[in-house]
C-alpha positions in Angstrom: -25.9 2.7 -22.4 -26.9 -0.9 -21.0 -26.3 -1.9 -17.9 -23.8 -4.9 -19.0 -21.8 -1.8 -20.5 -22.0 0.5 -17.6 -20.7 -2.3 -15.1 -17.9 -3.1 -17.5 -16.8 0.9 -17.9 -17.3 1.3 -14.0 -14.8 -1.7 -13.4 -12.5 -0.5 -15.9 -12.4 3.1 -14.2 -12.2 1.5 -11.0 -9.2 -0.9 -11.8 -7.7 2.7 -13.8 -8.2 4.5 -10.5 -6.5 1.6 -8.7 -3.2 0.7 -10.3 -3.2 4.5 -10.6 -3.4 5.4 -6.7 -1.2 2.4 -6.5 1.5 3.5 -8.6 1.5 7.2 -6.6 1.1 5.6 -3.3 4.6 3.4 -4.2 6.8 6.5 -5.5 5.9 8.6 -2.8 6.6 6.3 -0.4 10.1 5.7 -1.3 10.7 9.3 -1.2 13.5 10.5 1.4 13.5 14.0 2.8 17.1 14.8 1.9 17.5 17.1 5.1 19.2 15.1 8.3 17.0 15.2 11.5 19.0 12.8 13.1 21.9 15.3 14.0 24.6 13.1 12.7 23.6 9.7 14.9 23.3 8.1 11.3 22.3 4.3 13.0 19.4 5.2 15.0 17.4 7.2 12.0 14.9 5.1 11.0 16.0 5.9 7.2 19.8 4.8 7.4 19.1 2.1 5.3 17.5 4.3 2.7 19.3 7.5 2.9 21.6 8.1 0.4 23.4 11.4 2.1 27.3 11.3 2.0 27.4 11.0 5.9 25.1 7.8 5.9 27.1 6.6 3.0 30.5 6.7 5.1 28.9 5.3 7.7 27.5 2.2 6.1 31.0 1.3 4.6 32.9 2.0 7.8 30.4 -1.0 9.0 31.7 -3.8 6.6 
């Protein structure tokens, strides 16, 4: 294998490897643990925005 070759596949890998870790890093991220640690004080979890339990949900609409 040349060189010119060998960069180009190591790139290529690399970029894979990226937009791979990338894509993980996103999903798992915008995971929610579905159990409440909050004990029912919905607004000062720091997921209430995100939450999508039935208690956060009430709570959101009683707001608007």
């Amino acid at each position: 294998m040349k060189r010119k070759e060998f960069l180009q596949t190591g790139l290529r890998l690399g970029i894979l490897t990226g937009i791979v870790g990338g894509s993980i890093f996103l999903v798992r991220r915008n995971q929610i643990d579905y159990s409440c640690t909050a004990e029912g004080a919905c607004k000062s979890c720091s997921l209430y925005r995100r939450c999508d339990l039935d208690q956060a949900k009430e709570t959101r609409a009683n707001e608007r």
